[in-house]
C-alpha positions, -999 to 999 in steps of 0.1 A, spaced: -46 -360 486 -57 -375 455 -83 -362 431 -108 -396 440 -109 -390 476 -114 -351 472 -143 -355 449 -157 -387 473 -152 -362 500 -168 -332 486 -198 -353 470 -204 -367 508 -201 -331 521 -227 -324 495 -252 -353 504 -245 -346 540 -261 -310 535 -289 -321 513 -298 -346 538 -297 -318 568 -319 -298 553 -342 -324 536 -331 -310 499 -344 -274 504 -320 -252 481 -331 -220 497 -308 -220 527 -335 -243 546 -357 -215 545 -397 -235 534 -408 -223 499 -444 -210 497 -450 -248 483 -444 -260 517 -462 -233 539 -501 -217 543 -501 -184 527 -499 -161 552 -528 -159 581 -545 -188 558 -545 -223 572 -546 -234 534 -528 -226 503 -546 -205 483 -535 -219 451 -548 -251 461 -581 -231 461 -576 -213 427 -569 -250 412 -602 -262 424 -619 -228 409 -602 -233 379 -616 -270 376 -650 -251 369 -639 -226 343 -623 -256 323 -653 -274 304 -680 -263 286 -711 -267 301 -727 -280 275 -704 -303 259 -703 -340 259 -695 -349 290 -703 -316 308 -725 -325 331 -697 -350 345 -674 -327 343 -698 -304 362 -701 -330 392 -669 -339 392 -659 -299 400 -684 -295 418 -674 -329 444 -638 -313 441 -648 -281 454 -669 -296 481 -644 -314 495 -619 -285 497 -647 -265 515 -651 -293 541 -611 -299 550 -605 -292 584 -575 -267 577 -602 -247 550 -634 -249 570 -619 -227 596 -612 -195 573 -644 -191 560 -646 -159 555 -610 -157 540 -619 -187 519 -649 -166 503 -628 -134 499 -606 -158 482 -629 -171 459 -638 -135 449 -603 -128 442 -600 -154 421 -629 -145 400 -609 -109 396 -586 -123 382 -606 -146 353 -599 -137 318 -635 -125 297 -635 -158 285 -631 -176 319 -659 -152 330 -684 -165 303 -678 -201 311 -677 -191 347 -713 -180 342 -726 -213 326 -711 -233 344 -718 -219 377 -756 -223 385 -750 -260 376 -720 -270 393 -733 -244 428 -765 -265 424 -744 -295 427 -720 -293 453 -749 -279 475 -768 -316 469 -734 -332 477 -730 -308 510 -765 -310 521 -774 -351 511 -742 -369 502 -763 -398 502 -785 -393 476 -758 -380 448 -740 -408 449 -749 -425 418 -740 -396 397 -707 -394 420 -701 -428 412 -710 -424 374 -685 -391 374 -660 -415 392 -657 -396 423 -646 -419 447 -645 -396 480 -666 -407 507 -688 -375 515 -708 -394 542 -688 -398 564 -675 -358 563 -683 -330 579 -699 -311 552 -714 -283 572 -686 -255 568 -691 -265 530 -726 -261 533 -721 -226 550 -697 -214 526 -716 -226 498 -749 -205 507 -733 -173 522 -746 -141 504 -712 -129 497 -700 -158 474 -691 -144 440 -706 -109 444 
């Protein structure tokens, strides 16, 4: 055989493969990237990136109180996914793990930011309808009236939240 068609061959063998097991390079086994972490029907890191959205801005900065809106929509609508909203208790226990895990500094900004941004996402959650000129004017273009906003709304105002 010639050296052309044993590398063709071996480069369709090799395409062949990639295409069987739609380019996983783990033996086709799904990366925690592709799967819910463990019992969760969500990823928890898609959690801990909406957290961190309200650790990362100063409060009172130019712009904060955008900034502020804008984490605090973000956060709403992870709350009031279908696949989040049923783990609510794990959701919470979550959100106290992540705040574990904050840095001192995280922790202070955490604390400014907080009371603002909780204020917030509980007027999204609770009247969609009347926040959405500031929604508009922080460019958040989600569509909160026509959610279901009530597991937000629950997780938002349980006792356990941060404590």
């Amino acid at each position: 055989m010639s050296k052309k068609f044993l590398t063709t061959l071996l480069a369709g063998l090799l395409c062949g493969s990639l295409a069987a097991t739609g380019g996983q390079q783990d033996g086709g086994m799904a990366t925690e990237e592709q799967t819910v972490d463990g019992e969760r029907n969500y990823r928890r890191q898609d959690l801990y990136d909406v957290l961190d959205g309200i650790v990362n801005y100063e409060a009172d900065t130019a712009g904060g109180s955008l900034k502020n809106v804008i984490a605090a929509a973000e956060l709403v609508e992870f709350l009031s996914k279908e696949e989040t909203s049923a783990d609510k208790k794990m959701v919470i226990a979550d959100i106290n793990a992540w705040y574990e895990g904050l840095t001192a500094d995280e922790r202070r900004r955490l604390a400014e930011n907080w009371p603002k941004m909780l204020e917030e996402a509980k007027a999204i959650s609770d009247d969609p309808e009347s926040q959405q000129d500031i929604l508009d004017d922080a460019g958040v273009t989600t569509d909160f009236q026509d959610m279901d906003l009530s597991a937000s709304q629950e997780i938002l105002d349980n006792e356990n939240l941060l404590r």
